[in-house]
ROTIMI-484489 format. One record per atom (N, C-alpha, C): residue number from 1; chain; x, y, z. Coordinates in nm, 4 decimals, decimal comma. Layout:
! ROTIMI-484489
<nr->NUM kette->A c1->X c2->Y c3->Z>
...
***
This chain:
! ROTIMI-484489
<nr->1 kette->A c1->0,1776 c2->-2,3371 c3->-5,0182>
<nr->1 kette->A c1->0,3031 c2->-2,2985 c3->-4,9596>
<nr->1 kette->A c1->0,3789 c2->-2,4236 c3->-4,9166>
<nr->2 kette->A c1->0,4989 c2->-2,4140 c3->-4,9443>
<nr->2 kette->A c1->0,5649 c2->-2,5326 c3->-4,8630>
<nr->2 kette->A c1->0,5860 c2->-2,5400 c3->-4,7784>
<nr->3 kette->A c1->0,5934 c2->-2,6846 c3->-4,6678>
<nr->3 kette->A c1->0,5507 c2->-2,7278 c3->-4,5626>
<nr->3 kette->A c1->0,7139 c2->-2,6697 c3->-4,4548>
<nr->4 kette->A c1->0,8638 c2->-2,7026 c3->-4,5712>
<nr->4 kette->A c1->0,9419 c2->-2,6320 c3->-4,4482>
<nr->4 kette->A c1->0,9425 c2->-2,4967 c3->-4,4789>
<nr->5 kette->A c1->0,8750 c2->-2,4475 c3->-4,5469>
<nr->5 kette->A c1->0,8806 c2->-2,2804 c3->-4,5531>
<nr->5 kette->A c1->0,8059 c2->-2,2326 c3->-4,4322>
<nr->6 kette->A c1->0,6960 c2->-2,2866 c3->-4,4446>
<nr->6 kette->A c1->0,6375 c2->-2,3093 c3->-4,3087>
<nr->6 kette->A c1->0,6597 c2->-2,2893 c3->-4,1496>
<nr->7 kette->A c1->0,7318 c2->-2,4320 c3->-4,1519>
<nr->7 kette->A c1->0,7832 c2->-2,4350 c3->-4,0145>
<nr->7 kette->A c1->0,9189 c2->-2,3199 c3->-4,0120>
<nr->8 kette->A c1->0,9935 c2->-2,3292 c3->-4,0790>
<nr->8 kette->A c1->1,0546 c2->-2,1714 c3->-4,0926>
<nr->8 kette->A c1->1,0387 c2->-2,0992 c3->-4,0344>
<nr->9 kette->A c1->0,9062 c2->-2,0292 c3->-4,0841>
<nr->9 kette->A c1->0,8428 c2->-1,9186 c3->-4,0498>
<nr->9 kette->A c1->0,7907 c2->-1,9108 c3->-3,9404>
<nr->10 kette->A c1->0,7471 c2->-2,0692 c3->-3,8807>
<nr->10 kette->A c1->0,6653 c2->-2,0478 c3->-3,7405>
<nr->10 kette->A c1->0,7799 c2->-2,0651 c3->-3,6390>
<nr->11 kette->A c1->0,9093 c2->-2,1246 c3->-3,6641>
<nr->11 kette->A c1->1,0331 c2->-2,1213 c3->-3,5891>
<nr->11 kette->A c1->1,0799 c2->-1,9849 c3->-3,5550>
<nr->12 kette->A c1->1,0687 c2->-1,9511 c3->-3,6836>
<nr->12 kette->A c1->1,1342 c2->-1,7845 c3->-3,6426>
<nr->12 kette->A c1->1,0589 c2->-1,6537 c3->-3,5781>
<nr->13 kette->A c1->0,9342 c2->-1,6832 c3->-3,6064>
<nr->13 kette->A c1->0,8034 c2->-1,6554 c3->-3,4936>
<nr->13 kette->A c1->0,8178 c2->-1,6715 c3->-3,3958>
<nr->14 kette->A c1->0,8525 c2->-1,8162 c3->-3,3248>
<nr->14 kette->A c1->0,8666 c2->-1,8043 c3->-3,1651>
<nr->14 kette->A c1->1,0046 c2->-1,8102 c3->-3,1731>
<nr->15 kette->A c1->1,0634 c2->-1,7309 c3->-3,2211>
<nr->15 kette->A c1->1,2128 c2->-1,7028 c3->-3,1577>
<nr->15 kette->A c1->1,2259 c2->-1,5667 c3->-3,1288>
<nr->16 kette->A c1->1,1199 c2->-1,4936 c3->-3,2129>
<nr->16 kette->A c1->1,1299 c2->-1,3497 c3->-3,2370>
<nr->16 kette->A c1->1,0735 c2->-1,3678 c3->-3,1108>
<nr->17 kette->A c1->0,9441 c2->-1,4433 c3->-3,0940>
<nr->17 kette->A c1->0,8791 c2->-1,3664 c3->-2,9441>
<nr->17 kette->A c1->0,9177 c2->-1,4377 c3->-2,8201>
<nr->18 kette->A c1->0,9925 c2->-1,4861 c3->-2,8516>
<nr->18 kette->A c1->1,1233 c2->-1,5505 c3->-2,7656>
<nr->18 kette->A c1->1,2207 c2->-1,3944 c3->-2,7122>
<nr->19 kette->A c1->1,2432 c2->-1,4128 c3->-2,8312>
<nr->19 kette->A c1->1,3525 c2->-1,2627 c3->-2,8239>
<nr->19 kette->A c1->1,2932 c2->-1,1326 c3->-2,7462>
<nr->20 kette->A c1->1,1552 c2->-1,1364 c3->-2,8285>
<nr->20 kette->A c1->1,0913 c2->-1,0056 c3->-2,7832>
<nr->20 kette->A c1->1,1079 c2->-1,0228 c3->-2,5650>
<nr->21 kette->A c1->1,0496 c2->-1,1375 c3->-2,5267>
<nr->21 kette->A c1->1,0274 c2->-1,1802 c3->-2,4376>
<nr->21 kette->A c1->1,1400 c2->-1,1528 c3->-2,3143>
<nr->22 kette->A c1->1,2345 c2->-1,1884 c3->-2,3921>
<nr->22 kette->A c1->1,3707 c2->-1,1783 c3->-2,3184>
<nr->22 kette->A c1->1,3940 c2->-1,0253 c3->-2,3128>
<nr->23 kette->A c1->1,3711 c2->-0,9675 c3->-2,4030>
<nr->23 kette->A c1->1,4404 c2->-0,8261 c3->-2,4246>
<nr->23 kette->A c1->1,3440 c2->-0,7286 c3->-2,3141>
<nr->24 kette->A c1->1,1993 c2->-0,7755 c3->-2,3558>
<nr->24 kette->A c1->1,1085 c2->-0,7130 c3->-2,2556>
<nr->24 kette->A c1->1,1572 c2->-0,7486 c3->-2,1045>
<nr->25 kette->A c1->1,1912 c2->-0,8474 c3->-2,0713>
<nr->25 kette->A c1->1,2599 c2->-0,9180 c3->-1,8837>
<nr->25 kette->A c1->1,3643 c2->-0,8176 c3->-1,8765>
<nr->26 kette->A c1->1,4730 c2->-0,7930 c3->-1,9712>
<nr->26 kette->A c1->1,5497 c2->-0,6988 c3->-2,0041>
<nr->26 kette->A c1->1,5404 c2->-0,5825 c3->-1,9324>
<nr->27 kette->A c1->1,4366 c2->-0,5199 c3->-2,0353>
<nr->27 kette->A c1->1,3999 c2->-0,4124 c3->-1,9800>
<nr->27 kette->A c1->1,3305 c2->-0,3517 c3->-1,8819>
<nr->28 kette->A c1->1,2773 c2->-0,4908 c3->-1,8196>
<nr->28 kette->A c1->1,2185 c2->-0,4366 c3->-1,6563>
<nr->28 kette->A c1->1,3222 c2->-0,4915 c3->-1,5438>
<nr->29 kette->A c1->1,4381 c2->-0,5289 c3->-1,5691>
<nr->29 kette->A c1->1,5526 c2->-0,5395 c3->-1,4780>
<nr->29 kette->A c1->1,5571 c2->-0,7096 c3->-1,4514>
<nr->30 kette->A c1->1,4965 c2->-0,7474 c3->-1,5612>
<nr->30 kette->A c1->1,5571 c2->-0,9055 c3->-1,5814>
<nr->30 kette->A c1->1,4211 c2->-0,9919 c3->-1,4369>
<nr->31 kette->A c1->1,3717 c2->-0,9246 c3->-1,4341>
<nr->31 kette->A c1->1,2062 c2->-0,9905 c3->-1,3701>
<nr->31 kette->A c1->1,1170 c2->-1,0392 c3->-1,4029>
<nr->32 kette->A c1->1,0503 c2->-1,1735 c3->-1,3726>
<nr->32 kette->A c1->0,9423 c2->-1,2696 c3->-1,4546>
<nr->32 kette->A c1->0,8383 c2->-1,2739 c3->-1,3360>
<nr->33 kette->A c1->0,8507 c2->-1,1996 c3->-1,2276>
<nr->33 kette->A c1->0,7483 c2->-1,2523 c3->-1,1107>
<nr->33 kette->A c1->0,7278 c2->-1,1195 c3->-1,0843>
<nr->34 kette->A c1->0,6170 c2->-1,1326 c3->-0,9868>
<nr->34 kette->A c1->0,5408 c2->-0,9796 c3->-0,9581>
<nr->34 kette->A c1->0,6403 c2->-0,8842 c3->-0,9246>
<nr->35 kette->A c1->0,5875 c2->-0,7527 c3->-0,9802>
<nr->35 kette->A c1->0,6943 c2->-0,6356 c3->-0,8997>
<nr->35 kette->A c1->0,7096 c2->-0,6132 c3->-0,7515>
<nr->36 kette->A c1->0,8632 c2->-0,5647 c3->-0,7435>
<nr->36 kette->A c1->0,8928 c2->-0,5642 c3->-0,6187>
<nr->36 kette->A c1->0,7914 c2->-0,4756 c3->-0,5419>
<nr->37 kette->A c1->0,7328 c2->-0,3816 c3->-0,5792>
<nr->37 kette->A c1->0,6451 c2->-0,3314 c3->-0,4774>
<nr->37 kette->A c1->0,5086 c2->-0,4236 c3->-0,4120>
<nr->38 kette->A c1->0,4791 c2->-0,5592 c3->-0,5384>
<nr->38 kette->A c1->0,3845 c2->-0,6146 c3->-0,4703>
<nr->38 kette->A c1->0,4699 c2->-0,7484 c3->-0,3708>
<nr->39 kette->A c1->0,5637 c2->-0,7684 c3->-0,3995>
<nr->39 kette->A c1->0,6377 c2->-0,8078 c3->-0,2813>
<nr->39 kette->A c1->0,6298 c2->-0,7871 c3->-0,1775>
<nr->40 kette->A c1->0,7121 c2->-0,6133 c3->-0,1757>
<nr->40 kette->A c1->0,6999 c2->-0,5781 c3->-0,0431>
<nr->40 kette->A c1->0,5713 c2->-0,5442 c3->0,0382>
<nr->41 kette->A c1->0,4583 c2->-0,5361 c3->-0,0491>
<nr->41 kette->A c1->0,3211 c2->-0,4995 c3->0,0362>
<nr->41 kette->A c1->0,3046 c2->-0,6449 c3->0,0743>
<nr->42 kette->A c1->0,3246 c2->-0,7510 c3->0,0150>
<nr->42 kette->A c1->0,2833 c2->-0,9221 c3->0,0637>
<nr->42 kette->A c1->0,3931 c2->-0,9322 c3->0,2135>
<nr->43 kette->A c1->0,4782 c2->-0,8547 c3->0,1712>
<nr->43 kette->A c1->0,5683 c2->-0,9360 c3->0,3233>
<nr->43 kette->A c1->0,5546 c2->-0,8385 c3->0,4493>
<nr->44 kette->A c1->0,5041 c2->-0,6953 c3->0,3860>
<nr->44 kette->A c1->0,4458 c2->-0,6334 c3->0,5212>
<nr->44 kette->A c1->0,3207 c2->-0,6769 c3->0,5692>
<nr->45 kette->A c1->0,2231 c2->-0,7133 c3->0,4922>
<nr->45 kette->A c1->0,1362 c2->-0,7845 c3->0,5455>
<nr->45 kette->A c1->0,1659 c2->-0,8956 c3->0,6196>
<nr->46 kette->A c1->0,2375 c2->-0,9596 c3->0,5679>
<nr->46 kette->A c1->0,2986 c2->-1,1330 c3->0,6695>
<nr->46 kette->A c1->0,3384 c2->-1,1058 c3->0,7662>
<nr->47 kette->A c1->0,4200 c2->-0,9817 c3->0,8304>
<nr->47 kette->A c1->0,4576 c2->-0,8987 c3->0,9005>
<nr->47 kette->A c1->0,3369 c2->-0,8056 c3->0,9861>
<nr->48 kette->A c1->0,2554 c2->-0,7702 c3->0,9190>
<nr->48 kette->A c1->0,1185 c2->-0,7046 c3->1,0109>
<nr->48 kette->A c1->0,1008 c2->-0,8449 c3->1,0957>
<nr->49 kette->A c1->0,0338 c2->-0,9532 c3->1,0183>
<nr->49 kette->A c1->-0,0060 c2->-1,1058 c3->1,0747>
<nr->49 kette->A c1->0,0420 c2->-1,1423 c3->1,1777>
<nr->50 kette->A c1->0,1962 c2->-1,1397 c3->1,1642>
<nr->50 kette->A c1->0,2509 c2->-1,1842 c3->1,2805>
<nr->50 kette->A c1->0,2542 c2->-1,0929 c3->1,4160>
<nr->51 kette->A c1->0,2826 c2->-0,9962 c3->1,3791>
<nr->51 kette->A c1->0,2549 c2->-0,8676 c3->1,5059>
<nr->51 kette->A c1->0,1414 c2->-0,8908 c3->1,5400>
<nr->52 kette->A c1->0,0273 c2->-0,9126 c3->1,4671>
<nr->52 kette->A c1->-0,1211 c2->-0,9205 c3->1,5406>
<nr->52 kette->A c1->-0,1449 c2->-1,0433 c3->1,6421>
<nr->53 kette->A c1->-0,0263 c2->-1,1454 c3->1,5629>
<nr->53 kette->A c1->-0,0579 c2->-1,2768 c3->1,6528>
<nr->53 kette->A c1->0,0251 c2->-1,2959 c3->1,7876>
<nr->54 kette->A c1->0,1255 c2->-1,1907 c3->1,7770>
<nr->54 kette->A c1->0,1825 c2->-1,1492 c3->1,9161>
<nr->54 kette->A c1->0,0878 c2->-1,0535 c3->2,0289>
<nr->55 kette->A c1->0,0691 c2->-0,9852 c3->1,9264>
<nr->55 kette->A c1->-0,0878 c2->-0,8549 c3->2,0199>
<nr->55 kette->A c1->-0,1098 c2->-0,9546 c3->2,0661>
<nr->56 kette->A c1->-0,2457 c2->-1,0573 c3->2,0460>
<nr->56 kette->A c1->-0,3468 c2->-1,1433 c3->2,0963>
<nr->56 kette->A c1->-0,2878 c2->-1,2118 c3->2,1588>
<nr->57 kette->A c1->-0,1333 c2->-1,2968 c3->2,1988>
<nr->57 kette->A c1->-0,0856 c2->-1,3427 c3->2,2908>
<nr->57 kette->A c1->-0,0589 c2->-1,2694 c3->2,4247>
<nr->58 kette->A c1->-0,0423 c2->-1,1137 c3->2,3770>
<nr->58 kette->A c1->-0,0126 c2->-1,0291 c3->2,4878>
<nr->58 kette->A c1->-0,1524 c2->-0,9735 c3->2,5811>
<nr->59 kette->A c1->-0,2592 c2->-0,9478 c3->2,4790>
<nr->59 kette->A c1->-0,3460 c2->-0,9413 c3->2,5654>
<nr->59 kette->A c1->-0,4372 c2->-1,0507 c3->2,6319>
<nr->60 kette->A c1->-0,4529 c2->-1,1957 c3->2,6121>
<nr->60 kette->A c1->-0,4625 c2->-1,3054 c3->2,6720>
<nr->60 kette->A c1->-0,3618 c2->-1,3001 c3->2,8509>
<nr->61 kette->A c1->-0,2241 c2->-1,2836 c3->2,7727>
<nr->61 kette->A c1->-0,1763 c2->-1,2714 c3->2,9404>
<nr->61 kette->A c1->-0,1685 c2->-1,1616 c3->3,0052>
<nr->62 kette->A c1->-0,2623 c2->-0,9954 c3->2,9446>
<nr->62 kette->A c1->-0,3108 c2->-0,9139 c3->3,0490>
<nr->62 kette->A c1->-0,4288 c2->-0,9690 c3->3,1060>
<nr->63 kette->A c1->-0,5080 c2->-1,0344 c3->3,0392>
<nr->63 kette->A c1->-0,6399 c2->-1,0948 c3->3,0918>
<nr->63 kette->A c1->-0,6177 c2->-1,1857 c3->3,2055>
<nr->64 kette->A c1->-0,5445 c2->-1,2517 c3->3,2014>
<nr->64 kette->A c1->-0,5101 c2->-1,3616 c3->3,2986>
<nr->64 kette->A c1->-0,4640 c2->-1,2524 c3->3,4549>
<nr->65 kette->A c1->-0,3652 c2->-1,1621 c3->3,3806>
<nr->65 kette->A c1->-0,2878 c2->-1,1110 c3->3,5118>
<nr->65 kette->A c1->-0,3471 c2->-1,0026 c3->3,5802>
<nr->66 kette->A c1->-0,4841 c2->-0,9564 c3->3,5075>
<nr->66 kette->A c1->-0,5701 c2->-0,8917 c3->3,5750>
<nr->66 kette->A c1->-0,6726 c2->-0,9726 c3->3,6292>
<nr->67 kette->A c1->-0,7004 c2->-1,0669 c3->3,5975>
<nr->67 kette->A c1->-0,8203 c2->-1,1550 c3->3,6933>
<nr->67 kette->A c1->-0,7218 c2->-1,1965 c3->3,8348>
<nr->68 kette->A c1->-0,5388 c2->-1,2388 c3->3,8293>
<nr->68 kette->A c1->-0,4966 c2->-1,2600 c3->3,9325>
<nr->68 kette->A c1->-0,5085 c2->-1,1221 c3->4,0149>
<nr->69 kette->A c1->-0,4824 c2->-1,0236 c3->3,9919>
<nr->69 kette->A c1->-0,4681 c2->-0,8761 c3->4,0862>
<nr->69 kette->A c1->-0,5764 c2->-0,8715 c3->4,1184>
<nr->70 kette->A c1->-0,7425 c2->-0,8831 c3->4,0262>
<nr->70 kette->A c1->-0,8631 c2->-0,8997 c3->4,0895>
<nr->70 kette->A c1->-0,8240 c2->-1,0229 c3->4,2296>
<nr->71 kette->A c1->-0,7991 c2->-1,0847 c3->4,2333>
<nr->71 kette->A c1->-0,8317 c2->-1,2070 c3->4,2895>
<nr->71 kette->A c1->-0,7097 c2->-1,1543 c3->4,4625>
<nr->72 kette->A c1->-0,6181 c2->-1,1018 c3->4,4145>
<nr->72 kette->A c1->-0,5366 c2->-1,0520 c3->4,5536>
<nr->72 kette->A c1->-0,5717 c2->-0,9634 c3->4,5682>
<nr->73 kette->A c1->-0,6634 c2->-0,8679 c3->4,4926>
<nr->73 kette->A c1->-0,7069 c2->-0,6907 c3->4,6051>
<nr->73 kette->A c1->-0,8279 c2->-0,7835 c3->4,6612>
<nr->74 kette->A c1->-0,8701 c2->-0,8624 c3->4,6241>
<nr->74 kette->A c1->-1,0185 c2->-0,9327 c3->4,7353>
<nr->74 kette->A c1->-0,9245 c2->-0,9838 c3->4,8545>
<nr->75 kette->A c1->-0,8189 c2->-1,0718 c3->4,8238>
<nr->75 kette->A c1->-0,7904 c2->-1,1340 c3->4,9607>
<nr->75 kette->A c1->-0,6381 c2->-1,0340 c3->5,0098>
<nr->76 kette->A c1->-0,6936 c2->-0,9065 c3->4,9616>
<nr->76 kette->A c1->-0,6245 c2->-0,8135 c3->5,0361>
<nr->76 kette->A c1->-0,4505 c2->-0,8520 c3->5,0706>
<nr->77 kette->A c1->-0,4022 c2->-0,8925 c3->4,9281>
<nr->77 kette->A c1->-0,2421 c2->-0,9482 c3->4,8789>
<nr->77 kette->A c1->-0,1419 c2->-0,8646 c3->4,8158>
<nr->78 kette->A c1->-0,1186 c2->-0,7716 c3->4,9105>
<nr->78 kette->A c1->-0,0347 c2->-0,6587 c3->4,8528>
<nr->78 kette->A c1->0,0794 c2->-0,7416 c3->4,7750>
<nr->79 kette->A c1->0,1500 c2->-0,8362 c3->4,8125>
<nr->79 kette->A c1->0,2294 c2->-0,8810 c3->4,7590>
<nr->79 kette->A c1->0,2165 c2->-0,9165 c3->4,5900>
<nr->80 kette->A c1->0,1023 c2->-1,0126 c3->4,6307>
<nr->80 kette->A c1->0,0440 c2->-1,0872 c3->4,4781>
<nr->80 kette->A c1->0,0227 c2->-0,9612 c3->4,3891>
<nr->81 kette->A c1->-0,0115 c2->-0,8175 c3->4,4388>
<nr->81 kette->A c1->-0,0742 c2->-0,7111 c3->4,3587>
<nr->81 kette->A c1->0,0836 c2->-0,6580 c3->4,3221>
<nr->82 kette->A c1->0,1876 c2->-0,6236 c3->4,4324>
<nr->82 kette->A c1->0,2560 c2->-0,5932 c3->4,3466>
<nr->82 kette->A c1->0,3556 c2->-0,6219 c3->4,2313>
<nr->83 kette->A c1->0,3376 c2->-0,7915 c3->4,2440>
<nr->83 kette->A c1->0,4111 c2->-0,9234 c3->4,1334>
<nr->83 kette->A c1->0,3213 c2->-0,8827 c3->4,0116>
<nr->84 kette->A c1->0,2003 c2->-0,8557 c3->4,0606>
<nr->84 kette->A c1->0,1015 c2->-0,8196 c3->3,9085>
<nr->84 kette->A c1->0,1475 c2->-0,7332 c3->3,8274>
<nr->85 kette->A c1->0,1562 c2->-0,6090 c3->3,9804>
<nr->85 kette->A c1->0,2228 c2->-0,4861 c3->3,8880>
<nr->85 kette->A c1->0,3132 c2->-0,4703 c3->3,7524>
<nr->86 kette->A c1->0,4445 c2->-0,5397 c3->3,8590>
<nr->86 kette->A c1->0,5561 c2->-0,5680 c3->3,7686>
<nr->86 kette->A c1->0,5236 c2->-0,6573 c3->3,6277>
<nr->87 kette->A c1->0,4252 c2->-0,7601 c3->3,6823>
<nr->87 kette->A c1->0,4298 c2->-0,8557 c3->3,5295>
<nr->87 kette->A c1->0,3442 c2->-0,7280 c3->3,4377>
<nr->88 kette->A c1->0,2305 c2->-0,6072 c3->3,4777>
<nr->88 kette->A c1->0,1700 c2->-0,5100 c3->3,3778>
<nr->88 kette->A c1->0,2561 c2->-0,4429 c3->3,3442>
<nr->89 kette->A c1->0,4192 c2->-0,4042 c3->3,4008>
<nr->89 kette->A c1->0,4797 c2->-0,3090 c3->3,3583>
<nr->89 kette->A c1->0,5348 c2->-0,3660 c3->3,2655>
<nr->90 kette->A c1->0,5751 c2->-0,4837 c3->3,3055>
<nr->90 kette->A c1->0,6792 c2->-0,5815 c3->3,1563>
<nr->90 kette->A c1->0,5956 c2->-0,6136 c3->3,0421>
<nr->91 kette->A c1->0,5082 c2->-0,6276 c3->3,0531>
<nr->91 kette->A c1->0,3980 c2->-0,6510 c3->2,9560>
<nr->91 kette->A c1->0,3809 c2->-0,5562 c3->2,8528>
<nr->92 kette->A c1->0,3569 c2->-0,3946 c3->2,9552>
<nr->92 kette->A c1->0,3535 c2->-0,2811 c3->2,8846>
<nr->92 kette->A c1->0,4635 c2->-0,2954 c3->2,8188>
<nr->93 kette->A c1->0,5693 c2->-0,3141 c3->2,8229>
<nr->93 kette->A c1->0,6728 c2->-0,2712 c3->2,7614>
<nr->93 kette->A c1->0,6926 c2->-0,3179 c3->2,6886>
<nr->94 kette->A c1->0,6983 c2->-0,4775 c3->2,6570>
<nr->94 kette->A c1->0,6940 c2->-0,5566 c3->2,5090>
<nr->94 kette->A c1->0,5251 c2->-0,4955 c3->2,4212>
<nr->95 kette->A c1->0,4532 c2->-0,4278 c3->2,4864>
<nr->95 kette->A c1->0,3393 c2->-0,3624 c3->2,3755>
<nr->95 kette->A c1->0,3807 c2->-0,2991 c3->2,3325>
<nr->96 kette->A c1->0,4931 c2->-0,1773 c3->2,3867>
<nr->96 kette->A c1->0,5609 c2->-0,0455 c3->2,3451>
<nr->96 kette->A c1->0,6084 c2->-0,1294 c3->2,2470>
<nr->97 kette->A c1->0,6850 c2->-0,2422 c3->2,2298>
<nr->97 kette->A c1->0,8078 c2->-0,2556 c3->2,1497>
<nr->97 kette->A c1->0,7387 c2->-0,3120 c3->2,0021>
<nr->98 kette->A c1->0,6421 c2->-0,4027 c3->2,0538>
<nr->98 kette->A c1->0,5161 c2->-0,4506 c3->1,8919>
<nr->98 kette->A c1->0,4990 c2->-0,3323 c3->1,8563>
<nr->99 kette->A c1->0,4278 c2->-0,2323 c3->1,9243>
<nr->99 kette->A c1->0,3789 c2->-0,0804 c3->1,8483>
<nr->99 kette->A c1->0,4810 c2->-0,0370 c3->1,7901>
<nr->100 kette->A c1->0,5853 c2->-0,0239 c3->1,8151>
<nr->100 kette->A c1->0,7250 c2->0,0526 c3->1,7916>
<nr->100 kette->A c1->0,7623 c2->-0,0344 c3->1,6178>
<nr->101 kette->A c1->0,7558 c2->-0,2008 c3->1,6666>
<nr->101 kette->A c1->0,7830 c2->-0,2393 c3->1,4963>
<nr->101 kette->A c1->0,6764 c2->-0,2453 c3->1,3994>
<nr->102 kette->A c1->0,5567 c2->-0,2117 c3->1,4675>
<nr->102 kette->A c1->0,4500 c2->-0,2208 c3->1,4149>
<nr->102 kette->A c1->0,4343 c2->-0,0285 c3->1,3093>
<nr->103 kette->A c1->0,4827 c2->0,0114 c3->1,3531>
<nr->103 kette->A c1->0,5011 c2->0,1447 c3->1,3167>
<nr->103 kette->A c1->0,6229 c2->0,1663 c3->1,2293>
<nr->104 kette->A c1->0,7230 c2->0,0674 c3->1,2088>
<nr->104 kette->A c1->0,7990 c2->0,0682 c3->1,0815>
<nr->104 kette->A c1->0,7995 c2->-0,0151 c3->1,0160>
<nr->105 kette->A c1->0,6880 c2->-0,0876 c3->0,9846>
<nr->105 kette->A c1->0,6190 c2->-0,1663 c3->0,9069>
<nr->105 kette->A c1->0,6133 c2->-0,0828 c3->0,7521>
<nr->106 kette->A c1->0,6147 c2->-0,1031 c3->0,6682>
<nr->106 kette->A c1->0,6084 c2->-0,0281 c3->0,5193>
<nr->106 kette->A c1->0,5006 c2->-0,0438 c3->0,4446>
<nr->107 kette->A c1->0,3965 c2->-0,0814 c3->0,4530>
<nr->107 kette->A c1->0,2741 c2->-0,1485 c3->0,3922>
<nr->107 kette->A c1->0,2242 c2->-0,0138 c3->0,2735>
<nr->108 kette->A c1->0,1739 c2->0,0696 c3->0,3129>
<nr->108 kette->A c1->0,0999 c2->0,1187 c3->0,2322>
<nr->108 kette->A c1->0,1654 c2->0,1718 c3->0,0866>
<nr->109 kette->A c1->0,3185 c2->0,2496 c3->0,1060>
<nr->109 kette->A c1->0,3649 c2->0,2592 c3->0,0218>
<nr->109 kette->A c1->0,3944 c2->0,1845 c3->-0,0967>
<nr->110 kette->A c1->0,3871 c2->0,0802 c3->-0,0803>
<nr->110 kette->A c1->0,4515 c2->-0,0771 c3->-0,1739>
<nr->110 kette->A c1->0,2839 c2->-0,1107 c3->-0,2049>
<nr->111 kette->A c1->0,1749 c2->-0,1109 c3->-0,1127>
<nr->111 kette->A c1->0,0856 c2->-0,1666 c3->-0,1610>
<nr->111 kette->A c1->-0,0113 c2->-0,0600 c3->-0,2854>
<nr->112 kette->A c1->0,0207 c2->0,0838 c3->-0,2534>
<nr->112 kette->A c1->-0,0044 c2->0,1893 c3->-0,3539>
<nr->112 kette->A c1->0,0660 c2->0,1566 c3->-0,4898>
<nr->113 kette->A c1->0,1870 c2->0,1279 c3->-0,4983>
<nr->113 kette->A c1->0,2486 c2->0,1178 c3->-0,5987>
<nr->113 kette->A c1->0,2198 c2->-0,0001 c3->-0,6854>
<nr->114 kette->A c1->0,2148 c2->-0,1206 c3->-0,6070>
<nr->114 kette->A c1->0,1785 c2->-0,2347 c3->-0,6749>
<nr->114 kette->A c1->0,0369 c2->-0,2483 c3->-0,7521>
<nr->115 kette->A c1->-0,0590 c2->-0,1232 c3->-0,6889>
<nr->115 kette->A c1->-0,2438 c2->-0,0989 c3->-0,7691>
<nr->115 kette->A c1->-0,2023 c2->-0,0125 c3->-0,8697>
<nr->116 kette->A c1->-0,0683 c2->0,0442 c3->-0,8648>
<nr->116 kette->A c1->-0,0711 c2->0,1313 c3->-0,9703>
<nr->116 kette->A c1->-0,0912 c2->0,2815 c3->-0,9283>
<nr->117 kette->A c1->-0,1102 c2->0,3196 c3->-0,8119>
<nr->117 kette->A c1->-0,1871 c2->0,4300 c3->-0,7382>
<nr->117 kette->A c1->-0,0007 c2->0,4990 c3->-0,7155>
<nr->118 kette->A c1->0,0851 c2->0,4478 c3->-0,7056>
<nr->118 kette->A c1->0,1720 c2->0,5501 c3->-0,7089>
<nr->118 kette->A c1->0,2692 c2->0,6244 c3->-0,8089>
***
């Protein structure tokens, strides 16, 4: 066979699957990187991560602010107990608010879809 018949043929080979290639990106909405559903399960997870690493900051400073209220019901510090109070009520309330975004978090749906499971 001849040598530019050849390359010809192997030119127009990877153009076709050139073509094919493009047409296939085409047809999945012009996308070369993972599907958006495994996206969105990667960034709700990055998103679980970070909520968790707020949890563990929050309960570190219930730990602290319950060893102080231990430490004023011994020396009988209504005051110090009720500064505690207030810092457990504010506390509670930024937990309400992690739980609250922690609960419109999207994970499972996107991560079903991306195994193929939806």
């Amino acid at each position: 066979m001849n040598k530019n018949l050849l390359t010809h043929l192997g030119v127009g080979i990877g153009a076709a699957a050139i073509g094919a290639g493009v047409t296939a990106g085409l047809a999945l909405g012009g996308q070369f990187g993972p599907p958006d559903s495994c996206v969105a399960a990667l960034d709700a997870a990055d998103e679980f991560i970070v909520l968790n690493t707020e949890f563990g900051g929050h309960f570190i400073t219930l730990a602290e602010i319950s060893s102080d209220a231990v430490q004023a019901a011994v020396a009988w510090d209504s005051a110090a107990l009720d500064a505690n109070t207030a810092d457990i009520e504010d506390l509670a309330a930024e937990v309400t608010a992690l739980s609250d975004r922690a609960g419109a978090v999207n994970y499972d749906g996107p991560a079903a879809e991306c195994r193929g499971g939806a």
